[in-house]
gemmi code that builds the backbone of each chain (N, CA, C; Angstrom):
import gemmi

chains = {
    "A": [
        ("UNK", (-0.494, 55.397, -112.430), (0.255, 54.136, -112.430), (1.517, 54.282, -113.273)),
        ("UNK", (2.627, 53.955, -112.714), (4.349, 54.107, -113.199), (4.108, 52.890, -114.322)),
        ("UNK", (4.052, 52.906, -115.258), (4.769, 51.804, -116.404), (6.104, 51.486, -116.277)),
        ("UNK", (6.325, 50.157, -116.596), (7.716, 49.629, -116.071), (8.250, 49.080, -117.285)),
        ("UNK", (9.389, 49.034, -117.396), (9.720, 48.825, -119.075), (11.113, 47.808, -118.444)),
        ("UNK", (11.589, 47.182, -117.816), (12.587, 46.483, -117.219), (12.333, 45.210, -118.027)),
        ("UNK", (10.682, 44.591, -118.481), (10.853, 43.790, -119.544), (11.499, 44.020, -120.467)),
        ("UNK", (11.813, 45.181, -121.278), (11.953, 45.785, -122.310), (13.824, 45.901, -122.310)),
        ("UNK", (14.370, 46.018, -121.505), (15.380, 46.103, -121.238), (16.414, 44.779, -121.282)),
        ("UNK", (17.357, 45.203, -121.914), (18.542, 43.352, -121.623), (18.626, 43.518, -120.239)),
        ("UNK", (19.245, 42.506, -119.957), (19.885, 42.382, -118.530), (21.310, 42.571, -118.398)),
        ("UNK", (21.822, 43.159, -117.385), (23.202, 43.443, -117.388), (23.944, 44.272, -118.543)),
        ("UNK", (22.860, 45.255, -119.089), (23.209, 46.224, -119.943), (23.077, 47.353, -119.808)),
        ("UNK", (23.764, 48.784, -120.057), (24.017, 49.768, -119.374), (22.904, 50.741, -119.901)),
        ("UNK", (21.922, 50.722, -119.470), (20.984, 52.095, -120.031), (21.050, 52.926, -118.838)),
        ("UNK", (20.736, 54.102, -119.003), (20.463, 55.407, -118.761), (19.345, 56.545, -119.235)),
        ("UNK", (19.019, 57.197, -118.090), (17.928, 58.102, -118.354), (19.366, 59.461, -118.700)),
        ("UNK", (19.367, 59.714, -119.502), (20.340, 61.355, -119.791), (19.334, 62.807, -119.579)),
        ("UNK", (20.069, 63.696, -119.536), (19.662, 65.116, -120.423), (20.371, 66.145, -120.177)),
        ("UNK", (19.908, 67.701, -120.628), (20.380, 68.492, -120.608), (20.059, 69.589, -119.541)),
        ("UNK", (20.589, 70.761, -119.401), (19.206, 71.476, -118.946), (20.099, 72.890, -119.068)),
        ("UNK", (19.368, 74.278, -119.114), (19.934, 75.589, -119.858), (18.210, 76.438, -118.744)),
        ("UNK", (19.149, 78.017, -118.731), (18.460, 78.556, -118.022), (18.110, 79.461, -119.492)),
        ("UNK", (16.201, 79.753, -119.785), (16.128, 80.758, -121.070), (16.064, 82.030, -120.621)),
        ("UNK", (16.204, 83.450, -121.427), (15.266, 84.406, -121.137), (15.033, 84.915, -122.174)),
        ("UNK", (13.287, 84.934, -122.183), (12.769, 85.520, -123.362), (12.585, 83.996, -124.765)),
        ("UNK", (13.098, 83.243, -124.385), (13.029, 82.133, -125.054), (14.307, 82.071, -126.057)),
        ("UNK", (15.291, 82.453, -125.276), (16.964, 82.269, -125.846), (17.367, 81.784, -124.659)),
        ("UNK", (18.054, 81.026, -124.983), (19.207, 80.885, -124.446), (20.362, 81.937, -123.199)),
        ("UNK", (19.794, 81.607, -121.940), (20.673, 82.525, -120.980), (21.730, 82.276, -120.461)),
        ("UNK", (21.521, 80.645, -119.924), (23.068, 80.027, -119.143), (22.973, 78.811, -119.003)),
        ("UNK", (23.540, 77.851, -119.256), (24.105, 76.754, -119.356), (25.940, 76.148, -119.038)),
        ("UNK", (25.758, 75.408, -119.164), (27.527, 74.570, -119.087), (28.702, 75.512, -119.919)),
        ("UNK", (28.113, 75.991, -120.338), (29.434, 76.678, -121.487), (29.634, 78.103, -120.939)),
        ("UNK", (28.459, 78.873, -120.603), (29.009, 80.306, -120.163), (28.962, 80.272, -118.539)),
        ("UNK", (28.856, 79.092, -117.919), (29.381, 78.994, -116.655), (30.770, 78.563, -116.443)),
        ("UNK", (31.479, 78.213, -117.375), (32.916, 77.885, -117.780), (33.648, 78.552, -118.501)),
        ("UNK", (33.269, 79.614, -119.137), (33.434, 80.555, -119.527), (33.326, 81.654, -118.290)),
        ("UNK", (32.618, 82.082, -117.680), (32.508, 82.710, -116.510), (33.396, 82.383, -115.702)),
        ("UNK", (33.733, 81.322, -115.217), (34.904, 80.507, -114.238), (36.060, 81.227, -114.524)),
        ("UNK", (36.270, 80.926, -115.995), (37.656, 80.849, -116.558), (38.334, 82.345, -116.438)),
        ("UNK", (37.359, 83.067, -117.073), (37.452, 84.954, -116.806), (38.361, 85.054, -115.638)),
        ("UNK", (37.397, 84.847, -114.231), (37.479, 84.910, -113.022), (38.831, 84.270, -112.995)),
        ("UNK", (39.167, 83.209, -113.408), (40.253, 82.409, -113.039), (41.765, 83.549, -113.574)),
        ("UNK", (41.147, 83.590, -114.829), (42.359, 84.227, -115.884), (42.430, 85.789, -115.870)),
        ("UNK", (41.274, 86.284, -115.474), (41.504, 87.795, -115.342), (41.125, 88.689, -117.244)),
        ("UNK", (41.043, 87.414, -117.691), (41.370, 88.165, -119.155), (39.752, 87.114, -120.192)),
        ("UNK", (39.645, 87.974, -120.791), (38.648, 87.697, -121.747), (38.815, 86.365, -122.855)),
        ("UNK", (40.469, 87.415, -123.027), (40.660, 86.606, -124.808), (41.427, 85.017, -124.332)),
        ("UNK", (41.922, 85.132, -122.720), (42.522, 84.260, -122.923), (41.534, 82.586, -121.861)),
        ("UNK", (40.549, 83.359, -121.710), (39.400, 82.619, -120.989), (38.864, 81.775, -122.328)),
        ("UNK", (38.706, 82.543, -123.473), (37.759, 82.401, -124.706), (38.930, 81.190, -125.158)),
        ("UNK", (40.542, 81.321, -125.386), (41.750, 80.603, -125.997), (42.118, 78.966, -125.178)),
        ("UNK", (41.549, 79.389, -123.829), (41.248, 78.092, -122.706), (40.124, 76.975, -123.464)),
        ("UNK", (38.613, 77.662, -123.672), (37.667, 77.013, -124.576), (37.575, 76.559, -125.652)),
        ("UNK", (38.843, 76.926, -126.618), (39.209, 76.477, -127.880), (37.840, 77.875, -128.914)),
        ("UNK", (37.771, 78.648, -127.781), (36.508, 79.651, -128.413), (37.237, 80.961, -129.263)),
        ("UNK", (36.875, 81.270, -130.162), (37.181, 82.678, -130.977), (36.621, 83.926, -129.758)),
        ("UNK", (37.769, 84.866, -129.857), (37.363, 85.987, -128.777), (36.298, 86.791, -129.372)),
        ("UNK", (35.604, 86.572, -130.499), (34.660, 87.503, -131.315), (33.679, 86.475, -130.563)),
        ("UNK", (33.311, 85.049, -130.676), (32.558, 84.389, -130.018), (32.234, 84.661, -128.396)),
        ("UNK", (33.357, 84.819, -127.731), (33.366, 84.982, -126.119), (32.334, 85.868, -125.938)),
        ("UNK", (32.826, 87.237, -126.829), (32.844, 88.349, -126.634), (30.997, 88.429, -126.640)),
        ("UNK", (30.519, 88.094, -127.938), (29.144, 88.043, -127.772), (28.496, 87.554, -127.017)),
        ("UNK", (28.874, 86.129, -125.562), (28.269, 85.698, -124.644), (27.976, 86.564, -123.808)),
        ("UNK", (29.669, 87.468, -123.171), (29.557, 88.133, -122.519), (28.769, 89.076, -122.285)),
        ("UNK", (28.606, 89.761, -123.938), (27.425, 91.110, -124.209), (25.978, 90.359, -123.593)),
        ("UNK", (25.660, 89.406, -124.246), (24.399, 88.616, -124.222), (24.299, 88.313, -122.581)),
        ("UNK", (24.914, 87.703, -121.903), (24.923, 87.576, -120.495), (24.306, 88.993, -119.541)),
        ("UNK", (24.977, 89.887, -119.824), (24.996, 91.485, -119.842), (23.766, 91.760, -119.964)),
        ("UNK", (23.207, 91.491, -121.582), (22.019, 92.088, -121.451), (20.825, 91.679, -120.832)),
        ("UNK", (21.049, 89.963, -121.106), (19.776, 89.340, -120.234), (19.779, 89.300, -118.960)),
        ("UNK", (20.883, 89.762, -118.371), (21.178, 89.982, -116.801), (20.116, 91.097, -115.902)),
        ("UNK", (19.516, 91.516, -114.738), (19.534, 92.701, -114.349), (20.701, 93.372, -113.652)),
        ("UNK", (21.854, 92.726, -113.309), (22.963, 93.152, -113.389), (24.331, 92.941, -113.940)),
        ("UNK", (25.000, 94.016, -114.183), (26.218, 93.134, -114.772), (26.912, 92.115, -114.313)),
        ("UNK", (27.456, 90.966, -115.563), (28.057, 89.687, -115.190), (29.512, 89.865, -115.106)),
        ("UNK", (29.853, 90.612, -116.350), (31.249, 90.573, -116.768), (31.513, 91.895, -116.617)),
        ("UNK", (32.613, 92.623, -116.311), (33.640, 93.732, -116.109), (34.663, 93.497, -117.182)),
        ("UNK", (34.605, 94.744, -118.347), (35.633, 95.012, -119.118), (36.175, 96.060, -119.017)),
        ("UNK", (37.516, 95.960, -118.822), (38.451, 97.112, -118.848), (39.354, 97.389, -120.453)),
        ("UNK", (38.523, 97.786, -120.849), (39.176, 98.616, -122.025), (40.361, 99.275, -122.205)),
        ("UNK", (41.401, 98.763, -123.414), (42.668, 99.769, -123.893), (43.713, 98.768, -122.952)),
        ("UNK", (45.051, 99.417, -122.685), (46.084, 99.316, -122.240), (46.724, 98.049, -123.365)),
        ("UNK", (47.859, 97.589, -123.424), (48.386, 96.614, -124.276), (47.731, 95.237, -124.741)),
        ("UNK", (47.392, 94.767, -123.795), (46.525, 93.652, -123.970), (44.850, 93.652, -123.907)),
        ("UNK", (44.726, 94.968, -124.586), (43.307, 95.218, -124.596), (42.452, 95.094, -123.222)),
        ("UNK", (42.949, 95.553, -122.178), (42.375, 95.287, -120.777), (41.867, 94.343, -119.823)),
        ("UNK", (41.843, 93.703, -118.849), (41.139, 92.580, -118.248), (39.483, 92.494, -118.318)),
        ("UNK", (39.431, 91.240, -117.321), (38.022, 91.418, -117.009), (38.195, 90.725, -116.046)),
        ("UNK", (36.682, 90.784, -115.511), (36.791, 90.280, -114.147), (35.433, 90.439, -114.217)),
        ("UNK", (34.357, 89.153, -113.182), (32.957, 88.628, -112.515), (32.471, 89.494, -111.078)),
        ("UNK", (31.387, 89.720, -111.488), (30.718, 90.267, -110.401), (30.361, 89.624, -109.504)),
        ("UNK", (29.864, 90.015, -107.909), (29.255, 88.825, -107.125), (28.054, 88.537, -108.188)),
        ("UNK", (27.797, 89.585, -108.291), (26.280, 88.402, -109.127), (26.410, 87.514, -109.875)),
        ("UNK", (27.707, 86.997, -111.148), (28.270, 86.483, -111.276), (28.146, 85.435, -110.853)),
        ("UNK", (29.002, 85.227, -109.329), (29.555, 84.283, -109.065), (28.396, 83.665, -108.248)),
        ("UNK", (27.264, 84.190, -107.787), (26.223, 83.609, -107.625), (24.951, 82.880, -108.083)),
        ("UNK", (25.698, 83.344, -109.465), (24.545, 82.377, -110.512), (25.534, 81.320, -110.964)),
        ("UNK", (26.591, 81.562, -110.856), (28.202, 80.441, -111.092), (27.268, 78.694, -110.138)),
        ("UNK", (27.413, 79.418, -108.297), (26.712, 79.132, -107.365), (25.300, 78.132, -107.642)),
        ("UNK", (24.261, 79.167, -108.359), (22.926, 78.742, -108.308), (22.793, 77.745, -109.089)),
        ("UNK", (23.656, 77.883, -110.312), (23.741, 76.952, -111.751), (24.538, 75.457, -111.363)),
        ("UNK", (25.398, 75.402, -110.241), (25.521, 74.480, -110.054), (24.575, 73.681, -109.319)),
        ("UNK", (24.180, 74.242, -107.878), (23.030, 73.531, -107.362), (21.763, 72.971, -108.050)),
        ("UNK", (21.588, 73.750, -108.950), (20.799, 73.164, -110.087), (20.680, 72.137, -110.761)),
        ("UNK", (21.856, 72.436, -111.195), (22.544, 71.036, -111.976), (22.503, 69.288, -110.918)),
        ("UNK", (22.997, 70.075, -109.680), (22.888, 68.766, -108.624), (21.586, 68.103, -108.567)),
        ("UNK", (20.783, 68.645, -108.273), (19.234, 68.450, -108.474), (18.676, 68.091, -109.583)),
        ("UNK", (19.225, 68.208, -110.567), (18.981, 68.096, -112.124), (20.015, 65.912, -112.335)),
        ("UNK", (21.112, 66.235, -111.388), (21.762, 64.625, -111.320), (20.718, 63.847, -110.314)),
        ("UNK", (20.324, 64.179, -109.561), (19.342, 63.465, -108.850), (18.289, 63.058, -109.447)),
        ("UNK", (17.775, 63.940, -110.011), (16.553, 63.947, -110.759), (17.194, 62.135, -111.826)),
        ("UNK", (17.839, 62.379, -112.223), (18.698, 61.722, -113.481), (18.809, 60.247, -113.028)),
        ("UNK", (19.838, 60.592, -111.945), (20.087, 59.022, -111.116), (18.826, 58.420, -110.114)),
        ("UNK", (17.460, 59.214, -110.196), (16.919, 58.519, -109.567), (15.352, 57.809, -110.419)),
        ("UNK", (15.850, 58.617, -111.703), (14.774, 57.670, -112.992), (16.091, 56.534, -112.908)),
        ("UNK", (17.219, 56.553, -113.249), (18.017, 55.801, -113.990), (18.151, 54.434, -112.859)),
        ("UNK", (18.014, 54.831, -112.064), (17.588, 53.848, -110.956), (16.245, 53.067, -111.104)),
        ("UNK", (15.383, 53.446, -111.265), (14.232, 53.184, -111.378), (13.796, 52.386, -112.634)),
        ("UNK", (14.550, 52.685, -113.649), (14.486, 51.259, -115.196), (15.287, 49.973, -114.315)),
        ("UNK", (15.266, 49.868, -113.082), (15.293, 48.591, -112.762), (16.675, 47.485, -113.191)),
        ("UNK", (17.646, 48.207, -114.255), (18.444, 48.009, -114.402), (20.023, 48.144, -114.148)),
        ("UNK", (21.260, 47.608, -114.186), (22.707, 48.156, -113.626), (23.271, 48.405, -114.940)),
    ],
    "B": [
        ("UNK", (22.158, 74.996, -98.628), (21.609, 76.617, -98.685), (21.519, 76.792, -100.133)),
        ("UNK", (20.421, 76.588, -100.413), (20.497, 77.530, -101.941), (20.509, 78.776, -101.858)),
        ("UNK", (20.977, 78.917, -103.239), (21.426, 80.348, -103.561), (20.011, 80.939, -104.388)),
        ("UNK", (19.926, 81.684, -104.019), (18.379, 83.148, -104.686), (19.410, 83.704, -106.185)),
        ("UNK", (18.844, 83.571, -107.366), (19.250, 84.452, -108.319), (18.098, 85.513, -108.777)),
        ("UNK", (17.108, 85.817, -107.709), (16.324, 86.599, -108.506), (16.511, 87.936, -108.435)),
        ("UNK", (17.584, 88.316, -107.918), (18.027, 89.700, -107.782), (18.730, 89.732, -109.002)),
        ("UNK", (19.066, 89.127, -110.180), (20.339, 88.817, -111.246), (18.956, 89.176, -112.157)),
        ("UNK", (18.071, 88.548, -111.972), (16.924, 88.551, -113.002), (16.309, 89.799, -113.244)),
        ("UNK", (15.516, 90.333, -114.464), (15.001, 91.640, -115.029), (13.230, 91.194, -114.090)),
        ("UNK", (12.731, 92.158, -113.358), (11.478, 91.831, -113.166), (10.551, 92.103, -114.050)),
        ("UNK", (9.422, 90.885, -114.265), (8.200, 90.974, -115.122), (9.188, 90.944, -116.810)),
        ("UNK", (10.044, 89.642, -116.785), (10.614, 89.707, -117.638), (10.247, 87.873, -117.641)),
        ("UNK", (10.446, 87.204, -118.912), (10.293, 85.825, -118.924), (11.583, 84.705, -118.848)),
        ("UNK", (11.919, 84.518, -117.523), (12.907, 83.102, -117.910), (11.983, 81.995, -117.037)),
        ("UNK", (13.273, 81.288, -117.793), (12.542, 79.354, -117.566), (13.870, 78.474, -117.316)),
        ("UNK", (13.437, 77.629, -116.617), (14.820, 76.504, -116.387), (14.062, 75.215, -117.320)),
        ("UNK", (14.718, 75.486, -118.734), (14.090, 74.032, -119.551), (15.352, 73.458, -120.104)),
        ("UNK", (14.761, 71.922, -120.713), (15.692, 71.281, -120.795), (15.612, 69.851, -121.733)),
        ("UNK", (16.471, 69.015, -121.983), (16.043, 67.401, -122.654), (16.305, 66.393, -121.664)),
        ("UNK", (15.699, 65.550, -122.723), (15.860, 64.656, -121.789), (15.622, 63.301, -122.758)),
        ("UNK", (16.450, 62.146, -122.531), (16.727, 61.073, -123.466), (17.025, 59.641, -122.729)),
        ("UNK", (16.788, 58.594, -123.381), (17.455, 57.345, -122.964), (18.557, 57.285, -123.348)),
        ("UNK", (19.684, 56.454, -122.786), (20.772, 56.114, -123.239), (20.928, 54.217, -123.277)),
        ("UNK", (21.382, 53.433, -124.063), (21.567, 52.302, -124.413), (23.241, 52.056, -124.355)),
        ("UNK", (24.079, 51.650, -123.158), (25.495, 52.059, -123.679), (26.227, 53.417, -124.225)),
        ("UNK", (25.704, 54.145, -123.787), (26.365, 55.278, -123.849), (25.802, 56.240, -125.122)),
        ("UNK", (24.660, 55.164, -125.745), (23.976, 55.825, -127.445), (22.669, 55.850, -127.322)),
        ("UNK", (22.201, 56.848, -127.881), (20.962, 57.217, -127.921), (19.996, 56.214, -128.417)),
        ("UNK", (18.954, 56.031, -127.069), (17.944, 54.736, -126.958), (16.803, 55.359, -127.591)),
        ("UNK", (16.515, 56.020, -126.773), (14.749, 56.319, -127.223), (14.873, 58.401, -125.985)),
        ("UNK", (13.592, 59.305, -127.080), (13.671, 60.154, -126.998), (12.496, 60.427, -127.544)),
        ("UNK", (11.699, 62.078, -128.172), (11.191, 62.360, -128.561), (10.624, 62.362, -129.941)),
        ("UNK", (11.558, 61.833, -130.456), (11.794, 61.690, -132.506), (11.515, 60.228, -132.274)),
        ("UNK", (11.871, 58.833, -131.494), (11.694, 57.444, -131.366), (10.253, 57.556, -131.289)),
        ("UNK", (10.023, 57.961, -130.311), (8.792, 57.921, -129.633), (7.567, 58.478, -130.686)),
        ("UNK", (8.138, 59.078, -131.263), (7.333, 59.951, -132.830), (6.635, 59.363, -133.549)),
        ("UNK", (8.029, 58.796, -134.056), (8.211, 57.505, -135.083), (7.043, 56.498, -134.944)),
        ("UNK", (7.563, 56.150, -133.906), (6.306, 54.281, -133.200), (5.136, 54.706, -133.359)),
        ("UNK", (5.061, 56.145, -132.926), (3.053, 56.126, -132.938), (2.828, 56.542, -134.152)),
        ("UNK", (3.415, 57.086, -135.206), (3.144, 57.407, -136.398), (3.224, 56.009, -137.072)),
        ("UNK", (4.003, 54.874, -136.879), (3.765, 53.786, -137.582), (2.713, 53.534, -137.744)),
        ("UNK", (2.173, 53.264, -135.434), (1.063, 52.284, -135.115), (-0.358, 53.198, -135.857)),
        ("UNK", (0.124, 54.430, -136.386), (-1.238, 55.459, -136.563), (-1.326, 54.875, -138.123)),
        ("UNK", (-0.348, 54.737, -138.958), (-0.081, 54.739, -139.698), (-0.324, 53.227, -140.987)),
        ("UNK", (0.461, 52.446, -140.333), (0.596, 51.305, -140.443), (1.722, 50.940, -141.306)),
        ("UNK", (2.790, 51.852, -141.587), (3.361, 51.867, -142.725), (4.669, 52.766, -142.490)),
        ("UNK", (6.072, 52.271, -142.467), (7.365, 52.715, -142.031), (7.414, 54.225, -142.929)),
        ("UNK", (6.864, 53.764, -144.236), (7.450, 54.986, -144.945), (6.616, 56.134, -145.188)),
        ("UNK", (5.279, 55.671, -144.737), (4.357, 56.622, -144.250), (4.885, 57.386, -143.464)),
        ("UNK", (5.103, 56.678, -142.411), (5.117, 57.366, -141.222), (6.626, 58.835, -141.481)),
        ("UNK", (7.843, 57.895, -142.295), (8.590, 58.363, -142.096), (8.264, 60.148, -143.101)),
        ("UNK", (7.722, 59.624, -144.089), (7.161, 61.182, -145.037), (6.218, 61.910, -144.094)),
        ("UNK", (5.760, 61.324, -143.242), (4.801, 62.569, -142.494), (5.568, 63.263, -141.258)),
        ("UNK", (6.935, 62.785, -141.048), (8.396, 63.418, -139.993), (8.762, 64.275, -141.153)),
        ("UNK", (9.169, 64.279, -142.243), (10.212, 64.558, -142.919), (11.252, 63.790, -143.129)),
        ("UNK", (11.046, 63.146, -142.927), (12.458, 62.075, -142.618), (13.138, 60.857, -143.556)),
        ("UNK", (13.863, 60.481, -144.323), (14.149, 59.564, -145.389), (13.793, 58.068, -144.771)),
        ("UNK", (13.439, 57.750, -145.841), (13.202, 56.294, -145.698), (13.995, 55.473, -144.500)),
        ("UNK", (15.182, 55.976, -145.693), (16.543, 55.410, -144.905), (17.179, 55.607, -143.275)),
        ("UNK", (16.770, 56.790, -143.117), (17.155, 57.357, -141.465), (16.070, 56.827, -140.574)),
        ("UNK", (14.687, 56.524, -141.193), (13.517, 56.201, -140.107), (13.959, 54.359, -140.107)),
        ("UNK", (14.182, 53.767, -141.315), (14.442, 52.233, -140.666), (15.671, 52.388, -140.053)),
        ("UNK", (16.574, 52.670, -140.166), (17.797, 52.770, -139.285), (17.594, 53.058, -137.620)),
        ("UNK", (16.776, 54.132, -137.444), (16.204, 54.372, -136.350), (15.163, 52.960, -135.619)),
        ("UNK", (14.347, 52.701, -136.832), (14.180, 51.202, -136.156), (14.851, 49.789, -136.224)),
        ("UNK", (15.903, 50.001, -136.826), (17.004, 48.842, -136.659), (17.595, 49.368, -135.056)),
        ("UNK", (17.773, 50.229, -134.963), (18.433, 50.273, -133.698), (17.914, 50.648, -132.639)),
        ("UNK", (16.354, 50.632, -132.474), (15.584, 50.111, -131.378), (15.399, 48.882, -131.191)),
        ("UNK", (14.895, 47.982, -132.663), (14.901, 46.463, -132.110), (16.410, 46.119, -131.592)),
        ("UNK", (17.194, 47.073, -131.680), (18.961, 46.364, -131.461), (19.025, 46.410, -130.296)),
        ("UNK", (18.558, 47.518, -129.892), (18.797, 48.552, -128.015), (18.017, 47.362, -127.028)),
        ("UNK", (16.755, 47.166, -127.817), (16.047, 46.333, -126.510), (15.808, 44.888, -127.025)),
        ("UNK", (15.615, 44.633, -125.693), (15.306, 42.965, -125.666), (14.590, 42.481, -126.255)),
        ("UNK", (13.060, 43.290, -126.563), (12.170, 42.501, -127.138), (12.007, 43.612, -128.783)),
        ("UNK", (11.619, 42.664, -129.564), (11.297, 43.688, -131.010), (10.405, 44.945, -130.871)),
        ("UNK", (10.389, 45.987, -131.029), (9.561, 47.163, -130.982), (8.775, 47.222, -132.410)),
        ("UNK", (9.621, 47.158, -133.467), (8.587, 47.293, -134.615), (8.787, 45.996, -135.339)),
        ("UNK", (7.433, 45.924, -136.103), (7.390, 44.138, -136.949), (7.543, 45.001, -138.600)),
        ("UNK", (8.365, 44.790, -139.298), (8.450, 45.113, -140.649), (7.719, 43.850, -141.434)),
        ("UNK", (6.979, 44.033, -142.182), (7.062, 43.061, -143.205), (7.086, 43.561, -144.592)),
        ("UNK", (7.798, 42.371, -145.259), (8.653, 42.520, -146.621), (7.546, 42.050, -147.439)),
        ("UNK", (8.234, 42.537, -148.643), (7.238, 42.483, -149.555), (5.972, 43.251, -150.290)),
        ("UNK", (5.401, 42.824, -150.956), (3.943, 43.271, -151.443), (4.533, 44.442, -152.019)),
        ("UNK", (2.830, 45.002, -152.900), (3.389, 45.941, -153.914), (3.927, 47.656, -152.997)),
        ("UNK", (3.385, 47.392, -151.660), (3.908, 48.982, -151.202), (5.030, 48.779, -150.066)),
        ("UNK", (5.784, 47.881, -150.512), (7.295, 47.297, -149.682), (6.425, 46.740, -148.251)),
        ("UNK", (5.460, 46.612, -147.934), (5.129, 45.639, -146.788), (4.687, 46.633, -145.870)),
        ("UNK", (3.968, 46.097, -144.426), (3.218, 47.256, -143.862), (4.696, 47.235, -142.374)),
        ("UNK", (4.110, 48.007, -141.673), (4.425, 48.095, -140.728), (3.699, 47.945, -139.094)),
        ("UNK", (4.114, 47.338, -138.265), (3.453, 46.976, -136.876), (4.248, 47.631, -135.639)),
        ("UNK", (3.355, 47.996, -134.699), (4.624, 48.089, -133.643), (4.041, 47.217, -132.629)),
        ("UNK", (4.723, 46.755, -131.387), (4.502, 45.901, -130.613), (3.865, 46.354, -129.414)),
        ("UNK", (3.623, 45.339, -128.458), (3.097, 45.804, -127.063), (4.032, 46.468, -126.240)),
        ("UNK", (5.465, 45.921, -126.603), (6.660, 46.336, -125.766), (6.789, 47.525, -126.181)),
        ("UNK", (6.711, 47.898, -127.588), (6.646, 49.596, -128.121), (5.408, 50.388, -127.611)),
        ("UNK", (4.289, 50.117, -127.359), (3.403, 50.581, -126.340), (3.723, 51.340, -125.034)),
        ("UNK", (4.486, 49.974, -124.440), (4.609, 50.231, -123.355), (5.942, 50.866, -123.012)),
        ("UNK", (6.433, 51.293, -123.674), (7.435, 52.010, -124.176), (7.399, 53.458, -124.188)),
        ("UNK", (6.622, 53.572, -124.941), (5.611, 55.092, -125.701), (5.191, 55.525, -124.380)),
        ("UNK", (4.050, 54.695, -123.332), (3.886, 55.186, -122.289), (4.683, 54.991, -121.124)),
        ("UNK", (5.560, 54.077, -120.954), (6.986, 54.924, -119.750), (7.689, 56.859, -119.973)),
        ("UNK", (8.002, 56.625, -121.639), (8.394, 57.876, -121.875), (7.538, 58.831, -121.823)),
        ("UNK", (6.179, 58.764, -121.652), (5.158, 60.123, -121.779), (5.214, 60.265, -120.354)),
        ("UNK", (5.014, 58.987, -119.064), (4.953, 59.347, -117.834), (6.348, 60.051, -117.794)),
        ("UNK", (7.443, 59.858, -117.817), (8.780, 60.422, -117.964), (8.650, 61.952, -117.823)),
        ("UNK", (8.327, 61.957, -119.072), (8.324, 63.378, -119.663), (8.214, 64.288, -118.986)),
        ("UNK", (5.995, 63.896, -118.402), (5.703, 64.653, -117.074), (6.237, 64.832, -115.745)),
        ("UNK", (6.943, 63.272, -115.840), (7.857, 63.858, -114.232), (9.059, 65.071, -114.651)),
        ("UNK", (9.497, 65.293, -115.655), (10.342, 65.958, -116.183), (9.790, 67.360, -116.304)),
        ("UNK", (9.055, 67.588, -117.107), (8.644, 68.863, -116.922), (8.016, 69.167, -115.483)),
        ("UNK", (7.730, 68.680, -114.733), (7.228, 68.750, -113.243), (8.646, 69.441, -112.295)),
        ("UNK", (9.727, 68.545, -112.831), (10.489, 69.333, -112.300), (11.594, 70.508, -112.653)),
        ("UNK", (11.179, 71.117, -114.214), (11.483, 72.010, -114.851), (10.450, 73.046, -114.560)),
        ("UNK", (9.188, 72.429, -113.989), (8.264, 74.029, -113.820), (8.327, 74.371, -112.274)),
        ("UNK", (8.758, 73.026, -111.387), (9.227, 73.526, -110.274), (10.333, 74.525, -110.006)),
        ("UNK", (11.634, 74.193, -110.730), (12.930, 74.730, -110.972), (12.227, 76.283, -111.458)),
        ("UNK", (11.658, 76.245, -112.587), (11.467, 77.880, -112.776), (10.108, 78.680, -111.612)),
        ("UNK", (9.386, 77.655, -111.361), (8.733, 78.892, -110.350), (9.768, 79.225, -109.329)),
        ("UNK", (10.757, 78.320, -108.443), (11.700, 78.688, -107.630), (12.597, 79.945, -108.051)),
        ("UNK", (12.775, 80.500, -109.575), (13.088, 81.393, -109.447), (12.832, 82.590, -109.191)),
        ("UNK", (11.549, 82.752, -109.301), (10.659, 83.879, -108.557), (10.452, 84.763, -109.267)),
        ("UNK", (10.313, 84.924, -110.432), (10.248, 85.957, -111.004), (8.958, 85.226, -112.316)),
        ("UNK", (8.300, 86.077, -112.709), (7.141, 85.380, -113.698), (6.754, 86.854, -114.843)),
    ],
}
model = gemmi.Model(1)
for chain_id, residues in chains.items():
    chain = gemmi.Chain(chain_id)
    for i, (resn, *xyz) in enumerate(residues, 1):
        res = gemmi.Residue()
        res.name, res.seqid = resn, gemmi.SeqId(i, " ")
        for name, pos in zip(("N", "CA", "C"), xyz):
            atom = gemmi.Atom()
            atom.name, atom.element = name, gemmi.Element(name[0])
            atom.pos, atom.b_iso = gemmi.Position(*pos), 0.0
            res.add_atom(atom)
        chain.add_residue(res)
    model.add_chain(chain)
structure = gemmi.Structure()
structure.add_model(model)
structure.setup_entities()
């Protein structure tokens, strides 16, 4: 039996069911909103430091997602090209761009999920 | 068409699609896992500042937390009373009940569809 809490609620007041949601591995932290925008941005910019300077992120910070992405991956995410003047590009793998892909559909399903409790407190 | 990431994934390795999940009141945090804490440690309890020393939590941050549940909803969630030699006991209501159990059914629909989300990734 669903408990209904719409007593509990004002009327004509804005509640919401919220949350979050993050993919783990190993019980860390694997992918979420931040290194899928971070991932984007790479792809977009070609460049590491200036993907990380887009995020308001330190490139010592980027830099460790990227490794971390890398390792919890079974394949590589990120492509670094080492040396030349600007310390080299980078650039996303399809695999990459298919968890770019998966992480969003997720997320869609994850708003459904959301808007269809938030529907359900009976309230606008 | 969803997208398959289990080719991205390490096999016989552990990920999970987990996540939070919260009320919102106007755009501010209604009720959650720490609210929900709180109330049954009162009703276990009988006593705000009981309850709040067996969280960790200051006096001060646990009534605040229940100033702004009786604020969020319509009907009072906790009954303070003043006075007496151990500052007065504490009550919670039927509406905080029924409260406590919307958010536990919640929960389970929530993790229901966080253990769906990770068996879909296929990998265990």
């Amino acid at each position: 039996m669903e408990t209904s809490i719409k007593h509990i609620l004002k009327e004509q007041r804005s509640y919401k069911v919220a949350g979050s949601l993050w993919l783990e591995f190993e019980g860390e932290r694997f992918f979420g909103p931040g290194r899928s925008e971070l991932l984007q941005l790479i792809d977009e910019l070609g460049s590491l430091s200036q993907a990380a300077k887009r995020m308001g992120m330190s490139y010592k910070k980027a830099w460790e997602m990227v490794t971390a992405l890398n390792t919890q991956a079974a394949q590589p995410l990120v492509l670094l090209q080492t040396g030349g003047k600007k310390g080299g590009g980078a650039t996303i793998t399809t695999e990459a761009k298919q968890l770019i892909a998966y992480h969003q559909q997720l997320r869609a399903r994850f708003q459904a999920f959301l808007s269809h409790e938030t529907d359900s407190l009976g309230v606008k």
